[in-house]
N, C-alpha and C positions, 0 to 999 in steps of 0.2 A: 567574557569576550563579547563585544556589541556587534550584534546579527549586521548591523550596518556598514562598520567599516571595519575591526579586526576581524572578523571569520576571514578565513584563509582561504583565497580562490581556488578552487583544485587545475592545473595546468590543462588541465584535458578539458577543463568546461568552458576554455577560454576559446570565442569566434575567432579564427581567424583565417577560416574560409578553408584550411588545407584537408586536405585526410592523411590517415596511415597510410605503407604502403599496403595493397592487397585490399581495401577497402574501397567501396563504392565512391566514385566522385559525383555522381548524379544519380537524382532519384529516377527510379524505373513510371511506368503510367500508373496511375492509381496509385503511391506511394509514396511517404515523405522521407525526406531525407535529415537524420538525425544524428547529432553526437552520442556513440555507445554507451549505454549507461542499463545496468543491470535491474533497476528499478523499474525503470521504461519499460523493458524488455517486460517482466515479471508484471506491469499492471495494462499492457497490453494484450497479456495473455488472460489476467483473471482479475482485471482490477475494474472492470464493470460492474456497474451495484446491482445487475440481475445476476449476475456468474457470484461474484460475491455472497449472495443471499439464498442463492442454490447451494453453494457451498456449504454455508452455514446450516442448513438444511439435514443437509447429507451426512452432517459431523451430527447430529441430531440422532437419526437414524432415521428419519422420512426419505423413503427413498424410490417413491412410486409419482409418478406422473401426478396422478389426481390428490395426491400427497402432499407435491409441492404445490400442486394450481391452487388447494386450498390455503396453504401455510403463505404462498407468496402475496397472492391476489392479483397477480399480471395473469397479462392473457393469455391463451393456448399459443398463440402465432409466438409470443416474445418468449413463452417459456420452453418448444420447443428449439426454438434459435438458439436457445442457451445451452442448452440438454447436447443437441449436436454439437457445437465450436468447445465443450468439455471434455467429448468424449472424443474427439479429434485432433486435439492440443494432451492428450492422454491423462487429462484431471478426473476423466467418470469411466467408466467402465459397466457396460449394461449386460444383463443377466436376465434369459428368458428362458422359459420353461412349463414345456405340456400348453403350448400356445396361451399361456397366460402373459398379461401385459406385465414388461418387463420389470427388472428394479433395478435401479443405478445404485452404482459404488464405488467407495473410494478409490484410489491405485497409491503407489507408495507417492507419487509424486504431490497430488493434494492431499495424503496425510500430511507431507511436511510443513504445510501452510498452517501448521497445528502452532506452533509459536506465535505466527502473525495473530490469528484468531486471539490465543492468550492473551495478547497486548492490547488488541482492539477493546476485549471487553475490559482492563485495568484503564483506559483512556475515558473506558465509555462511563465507567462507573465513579471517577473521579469528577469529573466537569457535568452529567446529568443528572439528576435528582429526581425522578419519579419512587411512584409504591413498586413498580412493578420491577424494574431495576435493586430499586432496597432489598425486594425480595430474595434479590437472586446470592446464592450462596456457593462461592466454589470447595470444594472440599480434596486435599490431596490424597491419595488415596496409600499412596506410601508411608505419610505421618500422622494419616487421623485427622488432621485440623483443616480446620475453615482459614483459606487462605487470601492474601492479594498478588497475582504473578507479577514480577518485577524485572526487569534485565540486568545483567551484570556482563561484565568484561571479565572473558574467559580465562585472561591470565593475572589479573590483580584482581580481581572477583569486587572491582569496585560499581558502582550503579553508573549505569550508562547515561550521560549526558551530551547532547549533540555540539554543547556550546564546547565540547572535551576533544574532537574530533581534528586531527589535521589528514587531510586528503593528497595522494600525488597518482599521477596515472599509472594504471596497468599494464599487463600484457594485452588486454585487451579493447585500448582505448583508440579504436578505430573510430567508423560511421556506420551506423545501422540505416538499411531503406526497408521503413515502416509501411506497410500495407493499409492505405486507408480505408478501413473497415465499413462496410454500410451493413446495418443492422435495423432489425426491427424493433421500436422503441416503445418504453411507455411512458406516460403522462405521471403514473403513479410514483407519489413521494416515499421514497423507503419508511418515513413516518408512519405511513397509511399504511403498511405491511401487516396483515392481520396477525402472521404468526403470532404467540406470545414467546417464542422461544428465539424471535430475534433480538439479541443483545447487543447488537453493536450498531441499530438501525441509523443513529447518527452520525457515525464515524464512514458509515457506507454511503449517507446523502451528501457528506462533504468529499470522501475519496474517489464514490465511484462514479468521477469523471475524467477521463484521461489527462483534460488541458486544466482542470483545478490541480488534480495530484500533482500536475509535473512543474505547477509554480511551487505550491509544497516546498519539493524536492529542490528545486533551485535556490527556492531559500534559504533552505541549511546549508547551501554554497556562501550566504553572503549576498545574492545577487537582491538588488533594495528594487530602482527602479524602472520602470514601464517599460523603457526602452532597452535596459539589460535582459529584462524576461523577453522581450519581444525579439529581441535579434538570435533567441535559443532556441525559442518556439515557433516553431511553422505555423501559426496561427493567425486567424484574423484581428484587427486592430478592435472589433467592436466584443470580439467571444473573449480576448485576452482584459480585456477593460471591465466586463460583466464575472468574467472569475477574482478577480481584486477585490471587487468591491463585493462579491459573496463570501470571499474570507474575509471583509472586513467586518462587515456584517453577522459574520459567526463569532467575531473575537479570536479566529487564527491567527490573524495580520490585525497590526496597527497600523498607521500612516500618522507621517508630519511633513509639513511643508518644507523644504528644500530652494525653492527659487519662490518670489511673488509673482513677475514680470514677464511671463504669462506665469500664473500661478499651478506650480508641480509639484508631486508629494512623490515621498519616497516609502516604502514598506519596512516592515519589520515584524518577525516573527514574538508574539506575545506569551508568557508560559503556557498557555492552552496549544500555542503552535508546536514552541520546544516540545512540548512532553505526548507531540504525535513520531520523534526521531525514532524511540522506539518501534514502532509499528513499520515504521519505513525500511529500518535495520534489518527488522527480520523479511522482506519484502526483498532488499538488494542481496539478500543472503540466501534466500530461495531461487532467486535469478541468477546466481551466480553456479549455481547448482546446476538449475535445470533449462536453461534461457539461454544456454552459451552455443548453440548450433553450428557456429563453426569454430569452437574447442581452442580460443584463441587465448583464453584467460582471462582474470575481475579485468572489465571498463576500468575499474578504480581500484586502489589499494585504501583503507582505512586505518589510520594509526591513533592510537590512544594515549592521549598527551597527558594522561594520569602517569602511565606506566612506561608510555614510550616505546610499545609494542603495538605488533598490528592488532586490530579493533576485530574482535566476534562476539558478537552479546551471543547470552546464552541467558533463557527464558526459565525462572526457578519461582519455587515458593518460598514466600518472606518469611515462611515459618522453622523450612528447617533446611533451608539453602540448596537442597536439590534439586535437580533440571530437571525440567517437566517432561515427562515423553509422552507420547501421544495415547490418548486415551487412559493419563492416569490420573483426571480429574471427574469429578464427580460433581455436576452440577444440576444445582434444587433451584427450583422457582417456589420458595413456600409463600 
Protein backbone atom coordinates (compact mmCIF):
# COMPACT_ATOMS: atom_id res chain seq x y z
CA UNK A 1 0.00 0.00 0.00
CA UNK A 2 1.85 3.55 -1.17
CA UNK A 3 2.09 5.83 2.24
CA UNK A 4 1.14 8.30 -0.78
CA UNK A 5 -1.81 7.72 -2.20
CA UNK A 6 -3.58 4.12 -1.16
CA UNK A 7 -3.23 4.39 2.73
CA UNK A 8 -6.76 4.94 3.64
CA UNK A 9 -7.77 8.35 5.14
CA UNK A 10 -9.47 7.73 8.41
CA UNK A 11 -12.97 9.84 8.11
CA UNK A 12 -12.22 11.43 11.52
CA UNK A 13 -8.77 13.03 10.32
CA UNK A 14 -10.47 14.66 7.60
CA UNK A 15 -10.71 18.99 8.22
CA UNK A 16 -13.66 19.99 7.72
CA UNK A 17 -14.03 22.57 10.32
CA UNK A 18 -17.17 20.72 12.16
CA UNK A 19 -17.06 18.92 15.80
CA UNK A 20 -19.08 16.05 17.40
CA UNK A 21 -21.86 16.81 19.18
CA UNK A 22 -20.82 17.61 23.08
CA UNK A 23 -17.38 18.49 21.94
CA UNK A 24 -15.63 21.81 22.10
CA UNK A 25 -16.16 24.06 19.05
CA UNK A 26 -13.48 26.61 20.10
CA UNK A 27 -10.32 26.60 21.93
CA UNK A 28 -10.28 27.86 25.46
CA UNK A 29 -7.04 30.87 26.21
CA UNK A 30 -3.99 29.06 26.32
CA UNK A 31 -5.10 26.12 24.29
CA UNK A 32 -5.41 24.43 21.06
CA UNK A 33 -7.95 23.21 19.46
CA UNK A 34 -7.55 19.55 18.03
CA UNK A 35 -9.08 16.58 16.29
CA UNK A 36 -9.29 13.65 19.09
CA UNK A 37 -6.80 11.32 18.60
CA UNK A 38 -5.56 8.95 21.41
CA UNK A 39 -1.98 9.33 20.45
CA UNK A 40 -2.05 13.10 21.02
CA UNK A 41 -3.65 12.58 24.09
CA UNK A 42 -0.94 9.85 25.38
CA UNK A 43 2.30 11.96 24.01
CA UNK A 44 0.99 15.15 25.61
CA UNK A 45 0.81 13.62 28.59
CA UNK A 46 4.38 11.58 28.47
CA UNK A 47 5.74 12.14 25.13
CA UNK A 48 8.28 14.74 26.17
CA UNK A 49 11.92 13.54 25.75
CA UNK A 50 12.56 14.64 29.47
CA UNK A 51 9.18 12.73 31.01
CA UNK A 52 10.22 10.11 28.47
CA UNK A 53 13.86 9.74 29.80
CA UNK A 54 12.72 9.94 33.42
CA UNK A 55 10.62 7.32 32.67
CA UNK A 56 13.13 5.29 31.29
CA UNK A 57 14.84 5.83 34.44
CA UNK A 58 12.36 4.72 36.84
CA UNK A 59 11.77 1.33 34.80
CA UNK A 60 15.71 1.18 35.66
CA UNK A 61 15.24 1.38 39.13
CA UNK A 62 16.95 5.01 39.74
CA UNK A 63 14.64 6.51 41.49
CA UNK A 64 15.96 9.27 43.58
CA UNK A 65 16.26 12.88 42.60
CA UNK A 66 20.08 13.01 42.52
CA UNK A 67 19.74 9.71 40.73
CA UNK A 68 18.13 10.97 37.93
CA UNK A 69 20.13 14.51 37.87
CA UNK A 70 23.15 12.23 37.38
CA UNK A 71 21.77 9.48 34.86
CA UNK A 72 19.77 12.35 32.87
CA UNK A 73 22.30 15.44 32.91
CA UNK A 74 19.48 18.18 32.62
CA UNK A 75 19.09 20.66 35.04
CA UNK A 76 17.63 20.67 38.64
CA UNK A 77 14.88 23.42 37.25
CA UNK A 78 13.85 20.98 34.10
CA UNK A 79 14.20 17.90 36.13
CA UNK A 80 12.07 19.04 38.83
CA UNK A 81 9.28 20.28 36.14
CA UNK A 82 9.33 16.79 35.10
CA UNK A 83 9.11 14.99 38.53
CA UNK A 84 5.90 17.28 39.32
CA UNK A 85 3.60 17.11 35.80
CA UNK A 86 4.51 12.86 36.41
CA UNK A 87 3.41 12.75 39.52
CA UNK A 88 0.24 14.84 38.73
CA UNK A 89 -0.80 13.22 35.50
CA UNK A 90 -0.48 9.88 38.08
CA UNK A 91 2.74 8.37 36.08
CA UNK A 92 5.34 8.73 39.44
CA UNK A 93 4.20 8.42 42.76
CA UNK A 94 6.75 9.81 45.50
CA UNK A 95 7.62 8.06 48.69
CA UNK A 96 9.33 9.72 51.74
CA UNK A 97 10.45 8.59 54.74
CA UNK A 98 12.14 9.48 58.42
CA UNK A 99 12.54 13.04 56.42
CA UNK A 100 14.86 11.55 53.99
CA UNK A 101 14.71 12.77 50.36
CA UNK A 102 12.16 10.99 48.63
CA UNK A 103 12.09 8.10 45.97
CA UNK A 104 9.62 8.15 42.98
CA UNK A 105 7.83 5.22 41.54
CA UNK A 106 6.08 3.75 39.30
CA UNK A 107 1.94 3.59 39.60
CA UNK A 108 0.16 0.86 37.35
CA UNK A 109 -0.52 3.50 34.93
CA UNK A 110 3.39 4.12 33.70
CA UNK A 111 4.05 0.52 34.14
CA UNK A 112 1.83 0.00 31.11
CA UNK A 113 4.03 2.24 28.94
CA UNK A 114 6.09 -1.20 29.43
CA UNK A 115 5.24 -2.36 25.73
CA UNK A 116 5.91 1.17 24.36
CA UNK A 117 9.48 1.07 26.09
CA UNK A 118 9.78 -2.66 24.41
CA UNK A 119 9.28 -1.53 21.01
CA UNK A 120 11.39 1.68 21.39
CA UNK A 121 14.34 -0.41 22.09
CA UNK A 122 13.56 -3.22 19.12
CA UNK A 123 13.35 0.13 16.69
CA UNK A 124 16.43 1.44 18.53
CA UNK A 125 18.44 -1.55 18.08
CA UNK A 126 17.48 -2.28 14.45
CA UNK A 127 18.38 1.14 12.64
CA UNK A 128 21.61 2.20 15.30
CA UNK A 129 24.66 0.53 15.48
CA UNK A 130 26.93 1.45 18.20
CA UNK A 131 29.11 -1.02 21.01
CA UNK A 132 27.23 0.06 23.49
CA UNK A 133 23.66 -0.80 21.96
CA UNK A 134 25.48 -4.31 20.57
CA UNK A 135 25.97 -4.78 24.09
CA UNK A 136 22.72 -4.74 25.15
CA UNK A 137 21.04 -8.15 25.73
CA UNK A 138 17.22 -8.68 26.44
CA UNK A 139 16.54 -11.92 28.13
CA UNK A 140 12.93 -13.28 28.84
CA UNK A 141 12.58 -14.37 31.75
CA UNK A 142 9.92 -16.96 31.16
CA UNK A 143 11.86 -18.89 28.33
CA UNK A 144 15.39 -18.47 29.19
CA UNK A 145 16.55 -16.72 25.92
CA UNK A 146 17.94 -13.88 24.64
CA UNK A 147 15.34 -12.27 22.90
CA UNK A 148 13.96 -9.42 20.03
CA UNK A 149 10.38 -8.03 21.23
CA UNK A 150 8.11 -7.87 18.16
CA UNK A 151 4.23 -6.97 17.89
CA UNK A 152 1.82 -9.15 16.61
CA UNK A 153 -2.07 -8.85 16.09
CA UNK A 154 -3.93 -10.30 18.88
CA UNK A 155 -6.23 -12.11 16.88
CA UNK A 156 -4.26 -13.81 13.81
CA UNK A 157 -1.04 -13.41 15.80
CA UNK A 158 0.30 -12.06 12.44
CA UNK A 159 3.24 -9.14 12.80
CA UNK A 160 1.99 -5.91 12.70
CA UNK A 161 2.42 -3.64 9.75
CA UNK A 162 1.03 -0.13 9.51
CA UNK A 163 0.96 -0.39 5.61
CA UNK A 164 -1.89 -3.42 7.04
CA UNK A 165 -4.06 -0.88 8.82
CA UNK A 166 -7.56 0.46 7.77
CA UNK A 167 -8.77 3.17 10.06
CA UNK A 168 -12.73 4.53 10.54
CA UNK A 169 -13.84 6.78 13.51
CA UNK A 170 -14.89 5.85 17.05
CA UNK A 171 -16.98 6.64 19.81
CA UNK A 172 -14.73 8.98 20.44
CA UNK A 173 -13.87 10.96 17.64
CA UNK A 174 -14.75 14.43 18.78
CA UNK A 175 -12.22 17.56 19.38
CA UNK A 176 -9.83 17.85 22.25
CA UNK A 177 -8.79 21.53 23.55
CA UNK A 178 -5.10 20.90 24.20
CA UNK A 179 -3.53 23.06 26.92
CA UNK A 180 -0.64 24.86 25.61
CA UNK A 181 2.06 23.71 27.81
CA UNK A 182 5.01 26.25 28.91
CA UNK A 183 7.78 24.30 30.34
CA UNK A 184 11.18 24.59 31.30
CA UNK A 185 13.39 23.48 28.58
CA UNK A 186 16.86 22.16 27.87
CA UNK A 187 19.39 22.64 25.13
CA UNK A 188 20.60 19.17 25.86
CA UNK A 189 20.48 16.50 22.98
CA UNK A 190 19.09 13.15 24.31
CA UNK A 191 22.36 11.92 22.57
CA UNK A 192 24.29 13.81 25.14
CA UNK A 193 22.40 11.81 28.06
CA UNK A 194 25.13 10.41 30.11
CA UNK A 195 23.05 7.56 31.49
CA UNK A 196 24.42 4.34 29.91
CA UNK A 197 21.24 2.63 30.57
CA UNK A 198 19.45 4.98 28.15
CA UNK A 199 18.49 2.69 25.15
CA UNK A 200 16.15 4.25 23.20
CA UNK A 201 18.06 7.91 23.39
CA UNK A 202 17.35 8.15 19.62
CA UNK A 203 13.95 7.25 19.15
CA UNK A 204 13.40 10.04 22.23
CA UNK A 205 15.47 12.81 20.10
CA UNK A 206 13.21 12.25 17.13
CA UNK A 207 9.77 11.58 19.20
CA UNK A 208 10.06 13.61 21.92
CA UNK A 209 8.65 16.62 20.42
CA UNK A 210 5.06 17.04 20.19
CA UNK A 211 4.76 18.70 16.52
CA UNK A 212 7.60 16.05 15.04
CA UNK A 213 5.40 12.97 16.64
CA UNK A 214 2.22 14.34 15.51
CA UNK A 215 3.59 14.60 11.62
CA UNK A 216 4.70 10.86 12.45
CA UNK A 217 1.37 10.07 13.34
CA UNK A 218 -0.31 11.81 10.39
CA UNK A 219 1.57 10.04 8.25
CA UNK A 220 0.37 6.60 8.83
CA UNK A 221 -2.90 8.40 7.72
CA UNK A 222 -1.55 8.85 4.36
CA UNK A 223 -1.34 12.68 4.78
CA UNK A 224 2.02 13.45 2.07
CA UNK A 225 1.87 17.03 1.80
CA UNK A 226 2.82 20.52 3.62
CA UNK A 227 -0.24 21.87 3.35
CA UNK A 228 -2.28 18.55 4.57
CA UNK A 229 -0.11 18.46 7.63
CA UNK A 230 -0.45 22.07 8.06
CA UNK A 231 -4.32 22.38 7.91
CA UNK A 232 -4.25 19.34 11.15
CA UNK A 233 -1.64 20.96 12.96
CA UNK A 234 -2.07 24.22 14.89
CA UNK A 235 1.20 25.07 14.12
CA UNK A 236 3.54 27.64 12.78
CA UNK A 237 4.39 27.55 8.93
CA UNK A 238 8.20 28.01 9.90
CA UNK A 239 8.22 24.97 13.14
CA UNK A 240 6.08 22.70 10.63
CA UNK A 241 8.68 23.16 7.72
CA UNK A 242 11.74 22.68 10.38
CA UNK A 243 10.10 19.32 11.61
CA UNK A 244 9.90 17.88 7.69
CA UNK A 245 13.03 18.50 6.99
CA UNK A 246 14.44 16.93 10.54
CA UNK A 247 12.53 13.73 9.48
CA UNK A 248 13.99 14.04 6.33
CA UNK A 249 17.06 14.39 7.56
CA UNK A 250 16.86 11.36 9.92
CA UNK A 251 15.70 9.00 6.87
CA UNK A 252 11.96 8.83 8.61
CA UNK A 253 10.47 10.70 5.51
CA UNK A 254 11.56 10.79 2.05
CA UNK A 255 10.42 13.52 -0.38
CA UNK A 256 9.69 13.85 -4.15
CA UNK A 257 8.75 16.54 -6.20
CA UNK A 258 5.15 16.66 -7.01
CA UNK A 259 4.63 20.13 -8.88
CA UNK A 260 8.03 22.15 -10.45
CA UNK A 261 6.22 25.56 -10.98
CA UNK A 262 6.82 26.82 -7.82
CA UNK A 263 8.55 23.76 -7.05
CA UNK A 264 6.76 21.43 -4.05
CA UNK A 265 7.51 17.96 -2.68
CA UNK A 266 5.38 15.64 -1.12
CA UNK A 267 6.36 13.21 1.86
CA UNK A 268 6.48 9.72 2.47
CA UNK A 269 7.05 7.46 5.11
CA UNK A 270 10.57 5.40 4.37
CA UNK A 271 10.86 1.63 6.25
CA UNK A 272 12.80 3.42 9.03
CA UNK A 273 9.39 5.43 9.29
CA UNK A 274 7.08 2.24 8.91
CA UNK A 275 8.77 0.25 11.48
CA UNK A 276 8.30 3.26 14.18
CA UNK A 277 3.95 2.19 13.76
CA UNK A 278 4.76 -0.20 16.16
CA UNK A 279 5.88 2.19 19.02
CA UNK A 280 3.02 4.53 18.14
CA UNK A 281 0.41 1.39 18.41
CA UNK A 282 1.27 0.82 21.73
CA UNK A 283 1.26 4.77 22.47
CA UNK A 284 -2.65 4.97 20.99
CA UNK A 285 -3.37 1.86 23.03
CA UNK A 286 -2.10 3.28 26.36
CA UNK A 287 -4.19 6.55 25.46
CA UNK A 288 -6.93 4.83 24.87
CA UNK A 289 -6.78 3.34 28.34
CA UNK A 290 -5.75 6.05 30.36
CA UNK A 291 -6.19 9.61 28.08
CA UNK A 292 -9.96 9.18 27.69
CA UNK A 293 -11.18 11.83 30.56
CA UNK A 294 -14.37 12.06 29.39
CA UNK A 295 -15.06 8.09 28.85
CA UNK A 296 -16.39 8.74 25.45
CA UNK A 297 -14.60 5.90 23.73
CA UNK A 298 -11.03 5.14 20.87
CA UNK A 299 -10.82 8.66 18.74
CA UNK A 300 -10.36 5.74 16.34
CA UNK A 301 -11.26 2.24 15.64
CA UNK A 302 -8.24 0.05 14.08
CA UNK A 303 -8.92 -2.92 11.77
CA UNK A 304 -6.49 -5.40 10.57
CA UNK A 305 -6.75 -5.97 6.89
CA UNK A 306 -4.71 -9.30 7.34
CA UNK A 307 -7.57 -10.78 9.31
CA UNK A 308 -10.18 -8.20 9.08
CA UNK A 309 -10.64 -7.70 12.71
CA UNK A 310 -9.98 -4.84 14.84
CA UNK A 311 -6.24 -4.32 15.30
CA UNK A 312 -4.39 -4.73 19.06
CA UNK A 313 -0.86 -5.53 18.91
CA UNK A 314 0.30 -7.24 21.54
CA UNK A 315 4.17 -6.90 22.40
CA UNK A 316 6.00 -10.79 22.65
CA UNK A 317 9.21 -12.58 22.44
CA UNK A 318 10.21 -13.88 18.94
CA UNK A 319 11.40 -16.71 20.76
CA UNK A 320 8.62 -18.33 22.24
CA UNK A 321 5.64 -16.15 21.20
CA UNK A 322 4.55 -15.07 24.63
CA UNK A 323 3.42 -11.43 25.69
CA UNK A 324 5.71 -9.58 27.53
CA UNK A 325 4.47 -8.36 30.98
CA UNK A 326 6.00 -5.95 32.80
CA UNK A 327 9.02 -6.63 34.43
CA UNK A 328 9.64 -10.08 32.85
CA UNK A 329 12.69 -9.02 30.89
CA UNK A 330 15.93 -9.09 31.99
CA UNK A 331 18.23 -6.55 30.60
CA UNK A 332 22.32 -6.81 30.47
CA UNK A 333 24.44 -4.21 29.19
CA UNK A 334 27.75 -6.64 28.90
Amino acid sequence: MNALTDSPRCPAMKTNGSAAPGSPSTAEPNSLLTRASSITRALDEVGDKWCLLVIQEVFWGINTFSGMLEATGVSRGVLSDRLKWLQGIGCLRKKTSGGRAGTYHLTRKSTELYASAMMAIAWERKYFRTPALDAVQLRHQRCGQVFTPEMRCRECNELVDGRDVRYTPGPGATRDSRIKKVRRRSSLSANKVPSQRSVYRNLVEIVGDRWTANVIALAFHGYARFDEFNRELPVATNILSGRLRFLEQHGVFGSRAYQQRPRRFEYYLTEKGWDLFPFFLTLLQWGDRWCDSDKRGAPMLLEHTHCNKPLFGVVVCDQCGEELEPFSVTISLE
